[in-house]
C-alpha positions as a printed Julia matrix, in Angstrom:
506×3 Matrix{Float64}:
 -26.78   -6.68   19.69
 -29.16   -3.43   20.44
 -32.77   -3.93   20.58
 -34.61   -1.27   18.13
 -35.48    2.07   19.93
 -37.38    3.76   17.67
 -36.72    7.63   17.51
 -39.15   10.51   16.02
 -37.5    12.13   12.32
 -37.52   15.98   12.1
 -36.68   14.7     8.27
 -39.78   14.11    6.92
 -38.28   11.16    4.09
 -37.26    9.55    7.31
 -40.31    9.11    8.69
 -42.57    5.67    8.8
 -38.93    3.56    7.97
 -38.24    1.55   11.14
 -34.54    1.15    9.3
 -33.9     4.66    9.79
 -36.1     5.62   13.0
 -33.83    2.96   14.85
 -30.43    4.74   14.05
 -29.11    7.18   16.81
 -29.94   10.76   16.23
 -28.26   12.89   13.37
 -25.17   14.13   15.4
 -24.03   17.85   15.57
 -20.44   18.92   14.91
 -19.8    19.14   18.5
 -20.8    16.07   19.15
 -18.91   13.96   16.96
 -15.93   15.3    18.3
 -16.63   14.88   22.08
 -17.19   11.2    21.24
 -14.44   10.1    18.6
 -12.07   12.55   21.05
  -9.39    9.91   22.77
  -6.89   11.19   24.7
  -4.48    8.57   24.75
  -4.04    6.56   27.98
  -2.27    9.12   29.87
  -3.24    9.27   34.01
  -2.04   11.67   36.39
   1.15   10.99   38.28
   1.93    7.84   36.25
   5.38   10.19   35.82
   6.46    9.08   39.49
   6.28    5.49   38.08
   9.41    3.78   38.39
  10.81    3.29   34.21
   9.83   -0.12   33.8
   5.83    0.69   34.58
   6.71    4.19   32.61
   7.75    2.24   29.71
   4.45    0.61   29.32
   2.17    3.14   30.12
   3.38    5.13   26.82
   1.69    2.45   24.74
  -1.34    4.4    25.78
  -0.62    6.85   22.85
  -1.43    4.26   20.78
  -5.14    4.98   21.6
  -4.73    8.77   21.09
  -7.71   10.05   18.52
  -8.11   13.96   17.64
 -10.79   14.38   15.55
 -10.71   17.24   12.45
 -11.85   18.32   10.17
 -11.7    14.94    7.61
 -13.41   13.17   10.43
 -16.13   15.54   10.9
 -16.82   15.05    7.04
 -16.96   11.69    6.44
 -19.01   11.14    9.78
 -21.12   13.14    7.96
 -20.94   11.16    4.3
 -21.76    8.11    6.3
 -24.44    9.3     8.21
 -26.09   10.6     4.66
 -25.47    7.61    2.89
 -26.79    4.91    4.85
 -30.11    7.06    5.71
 -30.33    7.71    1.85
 -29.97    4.33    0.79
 -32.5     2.87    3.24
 -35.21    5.46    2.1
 -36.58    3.09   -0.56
 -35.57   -0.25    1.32
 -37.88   -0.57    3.88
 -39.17   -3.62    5.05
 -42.79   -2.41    5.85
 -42.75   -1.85    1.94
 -44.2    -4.7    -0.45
 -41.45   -4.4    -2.47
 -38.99   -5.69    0.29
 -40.8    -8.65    0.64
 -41.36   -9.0    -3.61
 -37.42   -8.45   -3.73
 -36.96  -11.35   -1.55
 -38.85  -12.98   -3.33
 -37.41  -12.77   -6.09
 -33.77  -13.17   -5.79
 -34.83  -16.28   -4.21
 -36.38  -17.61   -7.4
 -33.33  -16.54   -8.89
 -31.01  -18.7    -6.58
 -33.56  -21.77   -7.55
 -33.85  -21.17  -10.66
 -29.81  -20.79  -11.57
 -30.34  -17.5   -12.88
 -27.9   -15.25  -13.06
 -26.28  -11.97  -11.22
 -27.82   -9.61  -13.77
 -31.48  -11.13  -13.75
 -32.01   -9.82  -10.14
 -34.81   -7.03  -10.38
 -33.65   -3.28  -11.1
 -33.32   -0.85   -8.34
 -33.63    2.69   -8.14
 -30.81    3.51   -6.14
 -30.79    6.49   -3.65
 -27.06    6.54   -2.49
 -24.09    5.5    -3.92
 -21.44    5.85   -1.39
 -18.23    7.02   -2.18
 -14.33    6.78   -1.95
 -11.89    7.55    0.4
  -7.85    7.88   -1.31
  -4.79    8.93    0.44
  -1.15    7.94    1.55
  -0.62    5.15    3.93
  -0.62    5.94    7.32
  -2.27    9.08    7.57
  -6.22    7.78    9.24
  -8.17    6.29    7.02
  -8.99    3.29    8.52
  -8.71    4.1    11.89
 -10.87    7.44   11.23
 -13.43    4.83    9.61
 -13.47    2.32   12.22
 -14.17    4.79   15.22
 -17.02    6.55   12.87
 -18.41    3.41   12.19
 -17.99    2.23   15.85
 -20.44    5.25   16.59
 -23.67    3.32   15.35
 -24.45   -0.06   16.63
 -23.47   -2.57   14.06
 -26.44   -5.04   14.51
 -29.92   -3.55   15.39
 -32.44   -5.81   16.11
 -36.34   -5.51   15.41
 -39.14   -7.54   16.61
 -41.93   -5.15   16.71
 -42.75   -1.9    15.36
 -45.33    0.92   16.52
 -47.24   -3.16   17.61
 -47.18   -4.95   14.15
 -44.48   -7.12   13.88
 -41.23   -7.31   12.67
 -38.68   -9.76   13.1
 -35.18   -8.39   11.32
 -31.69   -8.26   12.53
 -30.6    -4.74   10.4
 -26.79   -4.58    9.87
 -26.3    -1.58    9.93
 -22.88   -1.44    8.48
 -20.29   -4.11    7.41
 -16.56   -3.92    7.15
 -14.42   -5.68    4.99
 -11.17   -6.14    3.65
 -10.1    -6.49   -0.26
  -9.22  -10.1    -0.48
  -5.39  -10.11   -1.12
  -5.59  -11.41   -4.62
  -8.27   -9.25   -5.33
 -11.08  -12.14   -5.75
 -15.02  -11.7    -6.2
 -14.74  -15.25   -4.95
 -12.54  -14.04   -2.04
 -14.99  -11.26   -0.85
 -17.93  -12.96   -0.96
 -16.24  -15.6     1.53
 -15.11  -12.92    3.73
 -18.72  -11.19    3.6
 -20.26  -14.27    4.63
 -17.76  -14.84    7.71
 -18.32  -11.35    8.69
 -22.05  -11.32    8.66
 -21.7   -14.89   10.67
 -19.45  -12.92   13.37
 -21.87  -10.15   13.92
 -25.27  -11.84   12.97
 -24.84  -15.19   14.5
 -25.78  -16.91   11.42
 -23.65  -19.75    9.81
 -23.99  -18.6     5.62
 -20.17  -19.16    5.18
 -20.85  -23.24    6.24
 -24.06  -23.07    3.85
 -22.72  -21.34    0.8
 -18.84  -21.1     1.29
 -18.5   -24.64   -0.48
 -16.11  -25.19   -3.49
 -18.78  -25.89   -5.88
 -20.5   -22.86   -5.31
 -20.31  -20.51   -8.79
 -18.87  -17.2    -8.4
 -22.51  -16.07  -10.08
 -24.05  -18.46   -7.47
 -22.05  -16.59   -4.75
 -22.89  -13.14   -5.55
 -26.17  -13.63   -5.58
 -26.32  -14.85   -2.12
 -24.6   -12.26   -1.22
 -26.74   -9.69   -2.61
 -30.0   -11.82   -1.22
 -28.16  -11.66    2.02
 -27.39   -7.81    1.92
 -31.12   -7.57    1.29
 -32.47   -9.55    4.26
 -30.37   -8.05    6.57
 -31.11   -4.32    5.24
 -26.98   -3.81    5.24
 -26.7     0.52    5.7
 -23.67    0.24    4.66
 -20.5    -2.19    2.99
 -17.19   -0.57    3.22
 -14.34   -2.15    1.44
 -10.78   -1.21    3.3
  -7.39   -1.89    1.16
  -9.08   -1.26   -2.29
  -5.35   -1.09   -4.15
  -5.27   -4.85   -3.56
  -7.11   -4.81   -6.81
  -4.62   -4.43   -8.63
  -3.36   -7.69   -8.26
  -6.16   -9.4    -9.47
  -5.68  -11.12  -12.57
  -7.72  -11.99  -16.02
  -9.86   -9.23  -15.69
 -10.68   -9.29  -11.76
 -10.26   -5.45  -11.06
 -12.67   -4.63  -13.66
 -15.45   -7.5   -12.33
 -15.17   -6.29   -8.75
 -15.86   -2.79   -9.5
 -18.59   -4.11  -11.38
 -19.62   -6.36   -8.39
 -19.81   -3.36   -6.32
 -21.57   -0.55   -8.78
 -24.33   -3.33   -9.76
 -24.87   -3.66   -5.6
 -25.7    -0.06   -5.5
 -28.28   -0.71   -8.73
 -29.6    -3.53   -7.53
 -30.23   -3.77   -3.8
 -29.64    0.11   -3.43
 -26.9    -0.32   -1.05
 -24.04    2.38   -0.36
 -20.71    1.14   -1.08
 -17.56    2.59    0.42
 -13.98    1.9    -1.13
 -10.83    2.6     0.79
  -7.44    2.44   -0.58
  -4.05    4.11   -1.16
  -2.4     6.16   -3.94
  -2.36    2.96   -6.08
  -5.95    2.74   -6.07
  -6.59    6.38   -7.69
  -5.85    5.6   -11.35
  -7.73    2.48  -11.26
 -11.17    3.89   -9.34
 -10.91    7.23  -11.71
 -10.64    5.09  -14.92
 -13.29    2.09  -14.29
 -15.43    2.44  -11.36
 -18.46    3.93  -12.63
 -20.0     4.62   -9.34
 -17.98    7.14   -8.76
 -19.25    9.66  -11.6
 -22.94    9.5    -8.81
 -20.71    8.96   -5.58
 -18.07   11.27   -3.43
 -14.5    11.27   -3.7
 -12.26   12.16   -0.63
  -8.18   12.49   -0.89
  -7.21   12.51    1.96
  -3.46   13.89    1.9
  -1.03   13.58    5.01
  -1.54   17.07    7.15
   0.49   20.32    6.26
   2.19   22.08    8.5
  -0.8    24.21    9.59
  -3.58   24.78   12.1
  -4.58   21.17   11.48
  -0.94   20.2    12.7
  -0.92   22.64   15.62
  -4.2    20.75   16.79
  -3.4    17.25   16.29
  -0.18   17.86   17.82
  -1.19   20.07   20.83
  -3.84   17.77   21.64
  -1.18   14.8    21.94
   1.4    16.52   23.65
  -0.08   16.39   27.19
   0.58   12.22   27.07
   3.95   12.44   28.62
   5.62    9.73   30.75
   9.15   11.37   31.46
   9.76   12.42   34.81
  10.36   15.83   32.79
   7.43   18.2    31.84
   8.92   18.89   28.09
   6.42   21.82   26.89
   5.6    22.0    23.39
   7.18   24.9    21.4
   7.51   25.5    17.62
  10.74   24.03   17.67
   9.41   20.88   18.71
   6.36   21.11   16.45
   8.4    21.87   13.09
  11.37   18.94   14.01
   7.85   16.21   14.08
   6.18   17.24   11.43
   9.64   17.23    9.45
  10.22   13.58   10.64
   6.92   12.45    9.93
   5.89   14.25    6.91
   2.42   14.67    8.3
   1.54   11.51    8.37
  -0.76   10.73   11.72
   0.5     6.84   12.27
   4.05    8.5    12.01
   4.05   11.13   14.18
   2.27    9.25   17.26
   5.06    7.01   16.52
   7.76    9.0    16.36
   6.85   10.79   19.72
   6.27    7.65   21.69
   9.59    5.96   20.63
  11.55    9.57   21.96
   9.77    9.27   25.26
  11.0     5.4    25.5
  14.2     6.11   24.08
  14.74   10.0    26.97
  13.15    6.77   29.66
  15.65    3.64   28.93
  18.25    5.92   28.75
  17.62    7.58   32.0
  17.56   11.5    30.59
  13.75   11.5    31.16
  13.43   14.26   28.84
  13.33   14.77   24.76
  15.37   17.91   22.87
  13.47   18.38   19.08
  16.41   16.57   17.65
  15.64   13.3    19.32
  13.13   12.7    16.89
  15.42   12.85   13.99
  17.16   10.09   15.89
  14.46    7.96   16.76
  13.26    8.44   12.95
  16.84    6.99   12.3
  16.72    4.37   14.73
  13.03    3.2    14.28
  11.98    3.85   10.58
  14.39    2.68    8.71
  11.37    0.67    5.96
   9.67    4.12    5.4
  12.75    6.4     4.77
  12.26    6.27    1.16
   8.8     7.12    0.71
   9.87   10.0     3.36
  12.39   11.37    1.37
  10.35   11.38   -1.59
   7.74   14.04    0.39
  10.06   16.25    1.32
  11.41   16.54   -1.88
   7.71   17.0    -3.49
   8.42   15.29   -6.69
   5.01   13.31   -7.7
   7.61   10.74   -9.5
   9.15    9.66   -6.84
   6.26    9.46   -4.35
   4.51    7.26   -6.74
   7.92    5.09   -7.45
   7.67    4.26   -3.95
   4.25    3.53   -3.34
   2.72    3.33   -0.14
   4.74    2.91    3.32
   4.66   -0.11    5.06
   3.08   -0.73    8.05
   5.19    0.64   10.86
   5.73   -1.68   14.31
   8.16   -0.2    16.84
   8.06   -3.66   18.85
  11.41   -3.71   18.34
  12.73   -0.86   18.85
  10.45   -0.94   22.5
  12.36   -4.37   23.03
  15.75   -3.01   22.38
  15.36   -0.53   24.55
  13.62   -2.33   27.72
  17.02   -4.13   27.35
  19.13   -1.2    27.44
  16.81   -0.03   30.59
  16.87   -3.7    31.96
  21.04   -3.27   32.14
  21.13    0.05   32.86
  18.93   -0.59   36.26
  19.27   -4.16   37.31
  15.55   -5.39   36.23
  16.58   -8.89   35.72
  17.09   -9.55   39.34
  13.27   -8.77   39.97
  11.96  -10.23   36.78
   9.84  -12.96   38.37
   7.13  -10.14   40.71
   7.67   -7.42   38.53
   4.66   -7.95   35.98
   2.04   -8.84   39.16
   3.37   -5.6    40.65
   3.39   -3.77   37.82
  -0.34   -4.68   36.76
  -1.41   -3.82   40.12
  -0.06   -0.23   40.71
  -1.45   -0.03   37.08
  -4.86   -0.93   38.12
  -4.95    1.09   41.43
  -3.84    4.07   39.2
  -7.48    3.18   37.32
  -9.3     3.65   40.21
  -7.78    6.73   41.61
  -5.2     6.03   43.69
  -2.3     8.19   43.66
   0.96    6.52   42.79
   2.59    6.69   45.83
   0.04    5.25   47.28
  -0.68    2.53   44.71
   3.12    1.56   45.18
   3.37    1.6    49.1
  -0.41   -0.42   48.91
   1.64   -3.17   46.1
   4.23   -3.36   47.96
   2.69   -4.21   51.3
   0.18   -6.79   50.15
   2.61   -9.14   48.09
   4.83   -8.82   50.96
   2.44  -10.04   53.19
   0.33  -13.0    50.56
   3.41  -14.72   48.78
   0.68  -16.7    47.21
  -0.93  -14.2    45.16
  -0.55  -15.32   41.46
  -3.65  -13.27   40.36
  -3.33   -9.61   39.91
  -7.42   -9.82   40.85
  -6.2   -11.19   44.15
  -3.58   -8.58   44.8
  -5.86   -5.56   43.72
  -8.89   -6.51   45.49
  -6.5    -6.72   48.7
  -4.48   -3.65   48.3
  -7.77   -1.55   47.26
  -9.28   -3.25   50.06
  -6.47   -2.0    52.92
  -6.68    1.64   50.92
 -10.35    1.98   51.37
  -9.96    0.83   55.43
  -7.4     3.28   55.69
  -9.32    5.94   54.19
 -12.81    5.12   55.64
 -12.36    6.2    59.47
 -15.89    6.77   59.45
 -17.09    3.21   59.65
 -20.13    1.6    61.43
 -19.11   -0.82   64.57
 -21.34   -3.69   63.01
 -20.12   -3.08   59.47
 -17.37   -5.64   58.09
 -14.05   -4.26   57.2
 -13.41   -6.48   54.33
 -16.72   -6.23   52.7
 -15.99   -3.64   50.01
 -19.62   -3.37   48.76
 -20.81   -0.82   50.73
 -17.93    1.04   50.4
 -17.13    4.48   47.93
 -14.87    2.79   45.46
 -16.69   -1.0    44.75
 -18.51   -0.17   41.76
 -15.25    1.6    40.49
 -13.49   -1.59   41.29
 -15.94   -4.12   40.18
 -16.51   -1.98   36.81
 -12.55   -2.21   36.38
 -12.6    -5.97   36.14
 -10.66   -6.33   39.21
 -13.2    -8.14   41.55
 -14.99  -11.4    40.2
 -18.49  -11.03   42.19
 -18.92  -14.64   42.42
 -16.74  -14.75   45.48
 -18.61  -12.54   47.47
């Protein structure tokens, strides 16, 4: 939870709102990439790893994040739409406290949804549609994880003013595409990040679904919510005797009533339905997001990846390479990180340490078996069959990781050393955090579990290895000063900052 820092507005409707003056700054192009930029978990000289450690470390593309240009867009809707709709919902306003007011009435009273006062709304939000797979949820998430969720206010410019603002919320479409449903989930997820406990007061059976939404709208109001996004819209679809059509209702009459932004995610399947009945978006934005072409977009988010390589082999990237992903993985993001991190475990098992552009046409064989249809139906362009097949499943290569650590495990022996290979694995792997070179960080392992049998904890085994690395390094030492007392020493805060340490014991 961030305490309000109130900022000065160059926009002049943003002034005198502590809802908005509490928001970080209006970002620049620049910056949004330097901070949703994640280059994977790649380290230097993690290729000297023996295979085993190797074979782990390539998970770390799984955190890989190049922003483009999609990203640099809806950072941009987002940052819009919540300032927009908080322009006429600020608490310092008698009309925040009068809407309060009066949706509480309406709760006592048993009114219903529709007698809750009219609002003049100032954003609408809008929708983001494309194929499964290629970012929208993950592009969301880190945009979203860019503001602080829960910003809270006790005093503003000295009058004061006790809030918690949400900032944003994030939910998923119940499965069987509810109103009940997601007004359950909204109430968990405001009691995650709020600290509150509305699910155990109004998540009872007897609770109308009228009853429900209004709470939920009251709730939305006292929190000043910037934003609700709804991820995994096409669930909708699903929902039976005339569901679809009273969420999307749910969600255009939050916009008129409370003023607050909603955002709908979804795939293909949701296109038809938002373009025929959700009114909102007639005032709102509409974003397809279609899987990348084969284009400067590719040669970026490609490029950018590349450099996470665990096989003892430097493979360069050449147009060979590029054309034989993107044919694989039809442009789709999830896909092609995918693709690329099964070849290197596949070239590393196998003991080749190195990938030929074909490899992924094998891996794609070996790996994505589920989404082969829905593949084959992109390459051949026809609309009919990409919307026979729907959307692509999610994609785990768990297994194929496990078949292959067995194939590696054979290949080299490994079951022999099972029992100290994961406390010397997650030690080199922690020395390599803090800057020792692997060499190093595997002579250092080495020498301190061969010395404290004991260790079970890989805290232990760090703290002593970093320990005998920073005596050998530190010839320089005071005659009074303690060997073994690393807090003086270059390298502690690294090492208490990495977990490694507990600071109790010192």
């Amino acid at each position: 939870m961030n305490e309000a820092i109130y900022k000065e507005q160059f926009v002049p409707d943003y002034r005198d709102n502590p809802l908005i003056e509490a928001l970080p700054p209006i970002w620049g192009e620049d910056d949004v990439i330097d901070m949703l930029s994640q280059n994977g978990g790649h380290h230097d000289g993690e290729r000297q790893l023996d295979a085993q450690y190797r074979m782990h470390c390539v998970h770390g593309l799984f955190r890989y994040f190049q922003p483009l240009e999609q990203h640099i867009r809806i950072e941009r809707l987002f940052s819009l739409c919540i300032r927009q709709g908080y322009l006429h919902r600020n608490p310092l306003a008698k009309e925040y406290a009068a809407a309060l007011a009066q949706g509480h009435k309406t709760i006592v009273s048993g009114g219903t949804f529709k007698d809750l006062s009219a609002f003049r709304p100032t954003a609408a939000g809008f929708t983001i549609i494309g194929v499964s797979g290629v970012g929208k949820t993950s592009a969301v998430s880190n945009i979203l994880a860019l503001y602080p969720q829960v910003i809270e206010h006790a005093k503003y410019h000295g009058f004061p003013l006790v809030l918690k603002q949400l900032v944003w919320l994030k939910l998923d479409c119940p499965h069987d595409g509810s109103v009940k449903g997601l007004c359950m989930e909204f109430f968990e997820a405001v009691d995650r990040v709020a600290g509150t406990n509305y699910f155990e007061m109004h998540g009872k059976r007897i609770n109308t679904i009228n009853l429900l939404m209004i709470r939920m709208a009251q709730i939305a109001r006292l929190h000043c919510i910037g934003v609700l996004v709804i991820d995994e819209i096409q669930h909708l679809i699903l929902a039976r005797g005339g569901g679809q059509e009273k969420m999307l209702n749910f969600f255009v009459t939050l916009v008129n009533t409370i003023g607050l932004p909603v955002v709908l995610i979804g795939t293909n399947r949701a296109m038809t339905m938002l373009q025929s009945e959700f009114r909102q978006a007639r005032r709102g934005s509409s974003l397809i997001w279609d899987r990348m072409q084969n284009d400067d977009s590719w040669e970026i988010f490609v490029s950018a990846m590349w450099g996470n390589q665990w096989t003892k082999d430097t493979v360069p990237l050449t147009d060979v390479f590029k054309n034989a992903l993107y044919e694989e993985s039809q442009g789709i993001a999830d896909i092609a990180v995918k693709l690329y991190a099964m070849a290197q475990i596949r070239a590393i098992a196998l003991g080749d340490d190195t990938f030929k552009p074909s490899d992924f046409k094998t891996v794609s064989a070996e790996g994505l078996g589920l989404a082969k249809p829905i593949l084959d139906a992109l390459r051949s362009g026809d609309r009919k069959k990409i919307d026979m097949y729907g959307d692509i499943a999610p994609i785990s290569i768990e297994d194929y990781y496990t078949a292959y650590s067995a194939i590696l495990a054979e290949r080299t022996g490994i079951p022999e050393k099972r029992r100290e290979a994961p406390l010397s694995e997650q030690t080199i792997l922690k020395l390599l955090e803090l800057g020792v070179e692997p060499s190093e960080a595997k002579r250092l392992t080495g020498k301190v579990l061969g010395a404290h049998q004991e260790f079970r904890k890989v805290s232990e085994a760090v703290r002593a290895a970093y320990t005998l690395y920073i005596s050998q390094a530190d010839t320089e030492k005071e005659p009074d000063e303690q060997p073994d007392d690393l807090r003086g020493a270059v390298g502690y805060d690294a090492l208490k900052d990495n977990n490694s340490i507990s600071t109790a014991v010192w």
